[in-house]
N, C-alpha and C positions, 0 to 999 in steps of 0.2 A: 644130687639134683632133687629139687621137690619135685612130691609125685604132682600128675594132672589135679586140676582144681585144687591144692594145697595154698589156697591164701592165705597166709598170716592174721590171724584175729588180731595179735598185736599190732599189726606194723601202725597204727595213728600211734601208737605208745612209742613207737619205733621212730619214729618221727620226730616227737619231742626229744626223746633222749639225743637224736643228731644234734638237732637245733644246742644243745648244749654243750654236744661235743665241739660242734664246728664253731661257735662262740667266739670272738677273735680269732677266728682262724681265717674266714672267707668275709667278703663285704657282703652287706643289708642293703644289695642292691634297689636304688629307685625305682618310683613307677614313674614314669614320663607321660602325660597327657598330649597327646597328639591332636591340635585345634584341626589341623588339616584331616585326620581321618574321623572326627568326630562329626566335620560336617559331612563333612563325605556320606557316613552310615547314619544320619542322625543319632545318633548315641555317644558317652561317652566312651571315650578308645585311651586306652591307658596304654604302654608299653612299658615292660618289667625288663629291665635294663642288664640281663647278668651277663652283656656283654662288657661289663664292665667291671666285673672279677678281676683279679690278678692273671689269672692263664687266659683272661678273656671271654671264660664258657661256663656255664651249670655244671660242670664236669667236675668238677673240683670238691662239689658236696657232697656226692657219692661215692668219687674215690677217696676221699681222705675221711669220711666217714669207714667207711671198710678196711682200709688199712691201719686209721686208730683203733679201733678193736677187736683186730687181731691178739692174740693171745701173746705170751714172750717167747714161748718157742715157736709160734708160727712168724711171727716176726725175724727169726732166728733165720727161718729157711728162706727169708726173701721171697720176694712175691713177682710173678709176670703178667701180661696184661696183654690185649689186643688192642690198635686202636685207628680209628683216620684219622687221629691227630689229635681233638680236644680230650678226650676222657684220659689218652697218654700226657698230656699237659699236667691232667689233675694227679694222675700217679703218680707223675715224675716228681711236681712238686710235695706230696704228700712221702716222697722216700725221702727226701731231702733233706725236708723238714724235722723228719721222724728217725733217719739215719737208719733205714732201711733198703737192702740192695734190692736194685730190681732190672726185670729186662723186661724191654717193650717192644712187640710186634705192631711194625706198622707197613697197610698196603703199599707197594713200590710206587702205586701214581700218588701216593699223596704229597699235597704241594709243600715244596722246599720251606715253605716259612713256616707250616706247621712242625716241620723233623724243627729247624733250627731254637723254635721255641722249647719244644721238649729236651733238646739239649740243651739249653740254656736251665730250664728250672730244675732240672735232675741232676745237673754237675757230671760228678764221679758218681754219684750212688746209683746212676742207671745204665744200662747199655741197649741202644737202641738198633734192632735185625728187621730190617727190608723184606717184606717176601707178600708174594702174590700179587694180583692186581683188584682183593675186596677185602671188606673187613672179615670176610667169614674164609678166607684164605692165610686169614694172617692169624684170627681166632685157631684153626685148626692147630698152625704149628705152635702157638704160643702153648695151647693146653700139651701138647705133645711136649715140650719144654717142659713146662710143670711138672709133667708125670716121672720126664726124666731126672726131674734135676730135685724133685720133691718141692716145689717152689709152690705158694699159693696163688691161684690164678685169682686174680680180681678183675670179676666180670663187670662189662659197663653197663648192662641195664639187668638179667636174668639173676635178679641176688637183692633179696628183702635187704639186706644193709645200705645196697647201693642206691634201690628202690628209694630207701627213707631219707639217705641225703637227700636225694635229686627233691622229695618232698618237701622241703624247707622251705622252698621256692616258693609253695601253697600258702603254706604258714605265716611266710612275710608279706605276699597278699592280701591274708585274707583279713591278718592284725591291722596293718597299714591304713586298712579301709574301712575297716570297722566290721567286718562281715557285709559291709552294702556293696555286693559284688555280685551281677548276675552273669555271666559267662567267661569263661576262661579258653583258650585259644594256646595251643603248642604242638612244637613237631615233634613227629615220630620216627624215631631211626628203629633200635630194637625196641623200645616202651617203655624205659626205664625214668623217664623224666614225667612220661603222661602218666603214669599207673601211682607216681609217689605224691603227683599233682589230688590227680582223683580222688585217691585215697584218702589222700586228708579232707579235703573241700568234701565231699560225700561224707566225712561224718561228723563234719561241720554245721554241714546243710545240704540234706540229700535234691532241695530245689536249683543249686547252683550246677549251671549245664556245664560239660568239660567237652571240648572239641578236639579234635588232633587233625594235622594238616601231614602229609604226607607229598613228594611229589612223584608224577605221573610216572617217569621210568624207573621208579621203586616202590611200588604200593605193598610191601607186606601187611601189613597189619590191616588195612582195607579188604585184600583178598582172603585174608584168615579167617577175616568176620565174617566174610561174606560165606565163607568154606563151614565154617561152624568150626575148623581147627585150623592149627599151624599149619601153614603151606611154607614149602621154599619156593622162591621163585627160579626160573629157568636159568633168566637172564635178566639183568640191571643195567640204568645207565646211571653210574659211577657221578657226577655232572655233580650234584646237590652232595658230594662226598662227606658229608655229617654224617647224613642218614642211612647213606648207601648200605645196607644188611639186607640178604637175600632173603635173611628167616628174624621173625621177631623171639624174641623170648619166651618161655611159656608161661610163667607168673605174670609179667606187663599183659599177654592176650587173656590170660584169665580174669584179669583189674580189669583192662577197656570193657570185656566184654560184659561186664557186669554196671562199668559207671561212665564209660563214653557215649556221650548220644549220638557223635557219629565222627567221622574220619572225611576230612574233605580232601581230594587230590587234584593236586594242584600242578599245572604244564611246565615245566622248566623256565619257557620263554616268561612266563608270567613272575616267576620267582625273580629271575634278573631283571625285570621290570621293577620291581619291589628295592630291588636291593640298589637299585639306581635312583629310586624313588627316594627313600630313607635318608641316601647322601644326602642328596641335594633340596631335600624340604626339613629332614630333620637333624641333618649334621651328624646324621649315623653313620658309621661304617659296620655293615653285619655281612655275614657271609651267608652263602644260600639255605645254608640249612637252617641260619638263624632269621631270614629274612620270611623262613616258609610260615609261618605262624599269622600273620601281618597280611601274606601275599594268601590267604584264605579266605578271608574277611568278605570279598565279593561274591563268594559261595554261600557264605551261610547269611548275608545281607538280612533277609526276610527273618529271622531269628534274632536278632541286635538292635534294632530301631528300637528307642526310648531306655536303652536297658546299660547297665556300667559293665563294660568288656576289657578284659586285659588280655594283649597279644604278650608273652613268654616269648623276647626275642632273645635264643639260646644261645647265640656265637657272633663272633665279632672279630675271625682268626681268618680273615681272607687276603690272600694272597695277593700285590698291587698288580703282577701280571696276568692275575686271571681280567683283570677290567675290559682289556679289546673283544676276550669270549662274550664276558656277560652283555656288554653293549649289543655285540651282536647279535647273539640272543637275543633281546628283547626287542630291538627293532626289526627281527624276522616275525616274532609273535605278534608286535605289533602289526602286520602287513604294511610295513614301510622300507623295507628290503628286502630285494629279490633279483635272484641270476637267472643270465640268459644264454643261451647260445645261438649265436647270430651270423647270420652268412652274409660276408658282405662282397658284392661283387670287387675285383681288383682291377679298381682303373678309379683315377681322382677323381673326388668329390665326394666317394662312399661316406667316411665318416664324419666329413660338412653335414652332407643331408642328414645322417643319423641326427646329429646335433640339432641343427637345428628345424627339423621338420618333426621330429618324434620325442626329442624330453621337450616335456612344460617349463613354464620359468623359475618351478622350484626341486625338480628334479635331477639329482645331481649323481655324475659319475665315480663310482667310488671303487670300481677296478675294472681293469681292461686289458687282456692277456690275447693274443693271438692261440689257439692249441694247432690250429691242424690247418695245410693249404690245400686241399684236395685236389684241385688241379690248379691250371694258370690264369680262370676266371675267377674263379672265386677261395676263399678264405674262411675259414670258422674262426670264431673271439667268442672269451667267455666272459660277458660282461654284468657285474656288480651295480644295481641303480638302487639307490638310497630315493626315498619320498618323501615329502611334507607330514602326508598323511596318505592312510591305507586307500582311502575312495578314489585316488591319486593313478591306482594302478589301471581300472578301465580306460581310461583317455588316454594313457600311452600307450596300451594295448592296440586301440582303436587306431590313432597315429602310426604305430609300428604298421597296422594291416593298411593304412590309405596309401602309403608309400611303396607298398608292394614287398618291405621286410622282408625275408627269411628268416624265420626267429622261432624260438622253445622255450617257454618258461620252465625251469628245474622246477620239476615236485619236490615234497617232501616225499620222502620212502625211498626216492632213487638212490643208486652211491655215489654220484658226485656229490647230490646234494647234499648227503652225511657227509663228505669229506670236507664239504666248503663250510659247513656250519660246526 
């Protein structure tokens, strides 16, 4: 492992030499101009499309950079990986490719269509083991594997090689455009995508800002900065599973901290907002952690006007049954759904009157569950109301109280409410 502060003087050199390695191997993915978010921030808003890869993710330039230059007897001993799914895509495909064994550790929640992809690009040359519920649970056993089996671990972000793939990204930005590029926007899981970004645009043009987006139940690299060193975190929510790493790398925190102007964190419900956004104004399908770049842009606003900005949306591996989470998500963020528990007395007309003396005429029921009858007056229901819009919520409140109601709006914090969102 490099020692602290060990940045590579080479890695821009490093960088170039990927770009030739990865050469027909990975596409030169677009940049997509977004008319809709450019009026939105007054600026122009570019999006760098490398969810349009073959595995679908950035992932693919810094694993297949790392595993082509590997040496012939490391290549011999086969290599293992950790992953939540995209950087395992880019391994799988790069054993394959290269007729390299490998095994790949991936967390037990990650969703079915990322395994099914990785079994699909890796064939036979891979074997893919289930274990824990993070990527730093699956990291653990993977190097454990390695040590025992003498296998080279190819790390996803912690590895100047992997580093200088994930770089190329910068490279074909910055060529693309000519260098008229002021701000650049990506997400951070361990760092290994923002550090090979910076790195190159920093010695391109030390004026061009580099942003990293992070979401809120996984701020590693935010709190690091903020620590002045590596932190692990306690505890994660898994939710934005790209990113999901308790600990960032220690080469990416030493890159941010030297060429990131800052790290914006971003609320989950806002990320699925984004990511439903995308669909349906820009015919994207990204996944949250690819959507978190994009879904920043209202943070750093004041920074962007008048200026050429490109959102790095990194993945596009999302799963068609996470859609009823994300929706939900985002219309709880938006304050346009919200549960109740509601006592309704037990003798007819109770739920007449709910209807129609307390929702408005765009207020709509979207579950309705009896839990409990506590005696033979009265009843508890756990009821789901969906709103037009969020300012929506006072006037039914107000309605609920004119009518004489028994009613609890669910917090956020409570554990129903975690269990119902």
């Amino acid at each position: 492992m490099l020692a602290v502060n060990a940045v590579p003087g080479d890695l821009p050199v490093r960088i170039e030499e990927a770009a030739r390695r990865l050469d027909g191997i990975i596409a030169r993915t677009p940049l997509q101009v977004s008319k809709r978010l450019s009026r939105t921030y007054g600026a122009k808003v570019l999006i760098k499309r490398e969810d349009l890869q073959e595995v679908r993710s950035f992932k693919i330039r810094g694993a297949y950079n790392k595993i082509a230059s590997l040496s012939p007897d490391d290549q011999q001993r086969g290599v293992v990986c950790a992953s939540a799914g995209n950087h395992a895509q880019g391994v799988a495909f790069a054993c394959s490719d290269l007729g390299i064994r490998g095994t790949i550790f991936m967390p037990a929640i990650t969703p079915l269509q990322k395994i099914d992809r990785v079994k699909q690009f890796g064939g036979t040359a891979v074997e893919i083991r289930l274990v824990g519920t993070s990527y730093d649970e699956a990291a653990a056993a993977a190097q454990q594997h390695g040590r025992q089996r003498q296998a080279v671990f190819v790390h996803p972000f912690d590895d100047p090689l992997t580093i200088a793939g994930q770089g190329t990204v910068a490279k074909e930005i910055y060529e693309e455009l000519a260098g008229e590029v002021d701000v650049v926007v990506t997400a951070i899981g361990g760092g290994g995508l923002i550090s090979g970004v910076a790195t190159f645009l920093k010695h391109q043009n030390p004026a061009i800002a580099v942003i990293g987006a992070e979401p809120a139940g996984c701020p590693s690299m935010a709190e690091s900065l903020r620590a002045g060193h590596v932190v692990v975190l306690d505890e994660i929510d898994t939710f934005v599973d790209g990113v999901a790493v308790k600990r960032v790398g220690d080469l990416p925190f030493q890159i941010c901290r030297q060429h990131v102007e800052r790290v914006a964190v971003v609320p989950e419900g806002d990320v699925c907002t984004m990511v439903i956004d995308l669909y349906q104004n820009e015919g994207i399908i990204a996944e949250p952690a690819g959507a978190l770049s994009v879904s920043a842009l209202p943070q750093v606003a004041g920074q962007i006007t008048g200026k050429t900005v490109v959102c790095v949306l990194s993945g596009g591996n999302n799963d068609i049954l996470r859609y009823p989470e994300i929706m939900e998500r985002s219309l709880v963020s938006q304050g346009r759904k919200h549960y109740f528990i509601i006592e309704f007395a037990q003798k007819p007309g109770q739920l007449r009157q709910f209807v129609d003396q307390a929702l408005g005429p765009t207020d709509d029921i979207v579950r309705f569950e009896y839990i409990k009858k506590t005696n033979k007056e009265r009843g508890a229901a756990l009821v789901g109301i969906e709103l037009k819009q969020s300012a929506d919520l006072e006037p039914l409140l107000q309605r609920m109280k004119e009518i004489e109601l028994n009613c609890r709006l669910i917090k956020s914090g409570e554990l129903l409410y975690d269990h119902l969102i």
